[in-house]
C-alpha positions in Angstrom: 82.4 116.1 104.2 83.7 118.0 101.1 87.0 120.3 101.9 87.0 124.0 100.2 90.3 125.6 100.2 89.1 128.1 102.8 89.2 125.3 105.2 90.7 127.4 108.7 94.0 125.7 109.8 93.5 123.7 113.5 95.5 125.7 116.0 98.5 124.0 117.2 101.0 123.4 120.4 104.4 122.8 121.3 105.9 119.6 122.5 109.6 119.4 124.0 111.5 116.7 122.5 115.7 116.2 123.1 115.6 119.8 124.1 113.5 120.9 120.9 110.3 122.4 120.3 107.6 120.1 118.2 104.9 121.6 116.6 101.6 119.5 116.4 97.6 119.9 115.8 95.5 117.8 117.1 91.5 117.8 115.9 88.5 115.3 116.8 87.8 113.2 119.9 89.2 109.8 120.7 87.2 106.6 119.2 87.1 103.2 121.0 86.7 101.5 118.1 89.3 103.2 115.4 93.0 104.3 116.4 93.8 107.7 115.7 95.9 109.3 112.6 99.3 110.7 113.0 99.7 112.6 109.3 103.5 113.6 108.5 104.7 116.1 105.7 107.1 115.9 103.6 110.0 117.8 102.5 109.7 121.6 102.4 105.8 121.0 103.7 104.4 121.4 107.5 101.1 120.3 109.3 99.9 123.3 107.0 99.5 121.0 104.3 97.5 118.4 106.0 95.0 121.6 106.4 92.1 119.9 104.3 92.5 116.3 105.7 92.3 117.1 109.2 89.3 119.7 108.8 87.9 116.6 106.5 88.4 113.4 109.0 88.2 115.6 112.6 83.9 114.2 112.2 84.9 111.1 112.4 88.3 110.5 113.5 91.0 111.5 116.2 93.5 113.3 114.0 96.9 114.5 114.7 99.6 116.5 112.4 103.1 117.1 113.3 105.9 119.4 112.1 109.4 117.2 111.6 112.1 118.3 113.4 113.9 121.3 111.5 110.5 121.7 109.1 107.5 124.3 109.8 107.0 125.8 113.1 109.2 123.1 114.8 113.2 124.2 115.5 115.7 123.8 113.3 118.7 122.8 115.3 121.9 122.2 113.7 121.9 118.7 113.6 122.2 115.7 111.3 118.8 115.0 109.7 118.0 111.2 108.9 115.4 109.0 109.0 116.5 107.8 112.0 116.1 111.0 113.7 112.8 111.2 112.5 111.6 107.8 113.1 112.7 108.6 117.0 110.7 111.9 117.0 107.4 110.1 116.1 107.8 106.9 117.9 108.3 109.4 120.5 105.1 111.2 119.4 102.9 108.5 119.3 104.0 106.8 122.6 104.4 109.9 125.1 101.9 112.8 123.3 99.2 110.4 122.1 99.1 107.8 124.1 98.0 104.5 121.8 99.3 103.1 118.5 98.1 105.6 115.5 97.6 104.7 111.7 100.8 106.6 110.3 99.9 108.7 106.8 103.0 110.1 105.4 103.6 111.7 101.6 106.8 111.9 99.9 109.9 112.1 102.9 107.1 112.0 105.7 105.9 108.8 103.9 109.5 107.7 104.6 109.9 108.8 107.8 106.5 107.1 108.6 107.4 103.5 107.0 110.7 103.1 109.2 108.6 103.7 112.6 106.0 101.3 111.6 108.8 98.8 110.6 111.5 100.0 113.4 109.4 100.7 116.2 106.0 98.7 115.2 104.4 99.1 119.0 103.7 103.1 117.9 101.8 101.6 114.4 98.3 100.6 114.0 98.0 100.8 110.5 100.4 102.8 107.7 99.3 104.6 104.6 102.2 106.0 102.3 101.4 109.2 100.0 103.7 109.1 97.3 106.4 107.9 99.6 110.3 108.8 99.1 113.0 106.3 99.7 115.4 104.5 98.3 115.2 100.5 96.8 118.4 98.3 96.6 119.0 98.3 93.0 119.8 94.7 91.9 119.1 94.8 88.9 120.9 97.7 87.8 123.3 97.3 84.8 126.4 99.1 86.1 127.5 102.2 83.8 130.0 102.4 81.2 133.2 104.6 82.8 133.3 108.5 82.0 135.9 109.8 83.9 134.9 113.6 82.6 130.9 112.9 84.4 132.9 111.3 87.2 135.2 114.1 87.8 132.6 116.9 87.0 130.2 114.8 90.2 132.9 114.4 92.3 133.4 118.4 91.9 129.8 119.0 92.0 129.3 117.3 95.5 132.3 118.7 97.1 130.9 122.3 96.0 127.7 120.8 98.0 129.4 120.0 100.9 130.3 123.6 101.8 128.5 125.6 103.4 128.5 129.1 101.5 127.7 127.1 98.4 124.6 125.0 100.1 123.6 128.5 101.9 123.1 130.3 98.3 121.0 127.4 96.8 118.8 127.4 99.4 118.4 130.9 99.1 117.7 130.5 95.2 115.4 128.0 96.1 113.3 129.5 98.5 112.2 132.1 96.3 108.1 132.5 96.5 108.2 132.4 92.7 110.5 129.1 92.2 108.2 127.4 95.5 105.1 128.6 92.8 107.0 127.1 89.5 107.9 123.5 91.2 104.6 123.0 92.6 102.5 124.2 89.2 105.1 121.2 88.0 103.9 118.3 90.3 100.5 119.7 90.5 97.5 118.3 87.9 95.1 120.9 89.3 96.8 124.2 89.1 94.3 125.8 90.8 95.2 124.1 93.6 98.6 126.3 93.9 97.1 128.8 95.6 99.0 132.0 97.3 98.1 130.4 100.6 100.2 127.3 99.9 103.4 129.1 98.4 103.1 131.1 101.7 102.8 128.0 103.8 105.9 126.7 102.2 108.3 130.1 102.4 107.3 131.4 106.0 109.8 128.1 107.5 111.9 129.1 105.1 112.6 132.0 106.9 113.3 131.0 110.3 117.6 131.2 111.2 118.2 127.8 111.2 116.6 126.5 107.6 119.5 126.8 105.6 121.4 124.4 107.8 118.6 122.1 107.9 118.6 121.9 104.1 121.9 121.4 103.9 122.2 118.6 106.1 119.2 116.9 104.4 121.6 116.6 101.5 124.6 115.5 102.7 123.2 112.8 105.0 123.8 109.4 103.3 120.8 107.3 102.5 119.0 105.8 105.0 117.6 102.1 105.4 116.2 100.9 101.9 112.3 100.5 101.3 112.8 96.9 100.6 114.6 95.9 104.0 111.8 98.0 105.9 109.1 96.2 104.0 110.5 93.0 104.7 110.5 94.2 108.8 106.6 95.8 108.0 103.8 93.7 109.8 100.8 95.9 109.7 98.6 96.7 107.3 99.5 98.7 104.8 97.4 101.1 102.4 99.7 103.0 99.2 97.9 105.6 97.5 99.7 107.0 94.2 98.8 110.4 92.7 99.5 108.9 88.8 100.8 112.9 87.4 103.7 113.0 90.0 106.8 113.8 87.3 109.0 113.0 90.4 107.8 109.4 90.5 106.4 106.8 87.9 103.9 105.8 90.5 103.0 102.7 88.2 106.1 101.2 88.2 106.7 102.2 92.0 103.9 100.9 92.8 104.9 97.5 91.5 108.1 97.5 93.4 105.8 98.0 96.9 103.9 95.0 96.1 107.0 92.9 94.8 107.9 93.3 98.9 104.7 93.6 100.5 102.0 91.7 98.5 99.4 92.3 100.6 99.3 95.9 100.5 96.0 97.6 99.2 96.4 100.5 96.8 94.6 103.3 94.8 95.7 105.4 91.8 94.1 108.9 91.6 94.2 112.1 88.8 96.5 113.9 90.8 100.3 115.2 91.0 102.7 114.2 94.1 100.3 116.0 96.9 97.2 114.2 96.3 96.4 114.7 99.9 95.9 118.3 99.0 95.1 118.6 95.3 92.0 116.1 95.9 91.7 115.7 99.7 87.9 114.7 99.2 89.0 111.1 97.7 91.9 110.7 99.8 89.8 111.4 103.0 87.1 109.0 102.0 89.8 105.9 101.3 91.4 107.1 104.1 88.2 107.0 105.9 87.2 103.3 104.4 90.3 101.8 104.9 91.0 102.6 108.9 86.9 102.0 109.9 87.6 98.5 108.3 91.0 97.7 110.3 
């Protein structure tokens, strides 16, 4: 089923969760014989931009989208954002909303997010597919750097500046712009065609809402969470890594290579695209997609 860019979003619903409001969409019927997909945006994004993957795999497939707590239509409470937190929100998902274990997809954070439930809490995870997932490796290689006490002082002053909140408040603000949201995504984009008004939009409307600014500030100041290679060495199920290969945030090659270091047994696929290659060329990514989770 080829996905045009007209593709009509799935209405959504809310879902209470520690007091807070979750938004979700949920498209397809229920298959005996395949679990269902849980897809998870990531930073900045919403189920919005799962748009062409669940209008592409609702035929076959039960398929869910969620909104992260304090991203797209779900609140933004003033709270510490980890992946912890999130990890607890779709555990949470999966075992009192859907009902079964769910192949996890997640891209960039979400892909994050996604690999610490299927390694922290593996009774919510069929299967897990990462997207050009975020998250940090312990470095033990790393040579350590020469001393400069002028870059030292000048980063010590930088994230002090961070840590207040007027200063956090007007780089959100700067950031947020429609025309800056435009610039970065023409950046990590191949296809520029596929920055289209509609997405900008997707992206600034949360932007918006009263509590975003303290949401992105607290996504910075939070300190790293559990590193990929101590989650992959705690992964048990089956994992698929797809790599857009013209993602300037990520040398997918070499990332790539670190995955398999840990988890061997992974399957992967490189594809033309930029860090969204969910929605820059959702036709290939909904047949692998497709491929890999009929075979599990």
């Amino acid at each position: 089923m080829r996905v045009m860019e007209s593709a009509v979003a799935v209405p959504g619903q809310f879902w209470e969760w520690r007091g807070q409001q979750i938004y979700y969409v949920k498209a397809g019927e229920r298959h005996s014989d395949r679990p269902p997909l849980l897809l998870i945006h990531g930073f900045g994004a919403s189920t919005d931009h799962w748009r062409k993957n669940v209008v592409g795999l609702s035929d076959e497939f039960e398929v869910w989208a969620i909104d992260l707590l304090g991203f797209g239509r779900s609140a933004k409470p003033d709270w510490q954002y980890s992946g912890d937190l999130w990890r607890d929100q779709l555990h949470d998902f999966v075992t009192e909303v859907m009902g079964q274990p769910a192949v996890l997809v997640g891209n960039s954070l979400g892909g994050y997010a996604a690999l610490c439930v299927a390694s922290q809490r593996p009774t919510s995870a069929a299967g897990l597919v990462l997207v050009n997932s975020a998250g940090p490796f312990t470095d033990l290689k790393a040579t350590p750097p020469k001393p400069d006490p002028v870059r030292e002082v000048m980063g010590a002053v930088i994230r002090s500046l961070f840590q207040q909140d007027w200063a956090s408040y007007l780089l959100f603000q700067y950031v947020r712009q429609k025309f800056l949201i435009r610039r970065t995504l023409e950046k990590v984009y191949l296809d520029q065609s596929a920055v289209t008004d509609r997405l900008v939009e997707e992206i600034y409307q949360p932007s918006c809402d009263p509590g975003a600014p303290k949401v992105f500030a607290s996504v910075f100041r939070t300190p790293q969470g559990e590193k990929v290679d101590v989650l992959l060495g705690q992964l048990t199920c089956p994992l698929l890594m797809l790599w857009g290969e013209g993602d300037p945030w990520i040398n997918a090659r070499d990332r790539g290579a670190k995955f398999r270091e840990y988890y061997p047994q992974l399957t992967e696929y490189y594809l033309q695209a930029g860090h969204c290659p969910h929605d820059e060329v959702p036709d290939q990514v909904n047949e692998l997609l497709r491929s890999w989770v009929s075979a599990l």
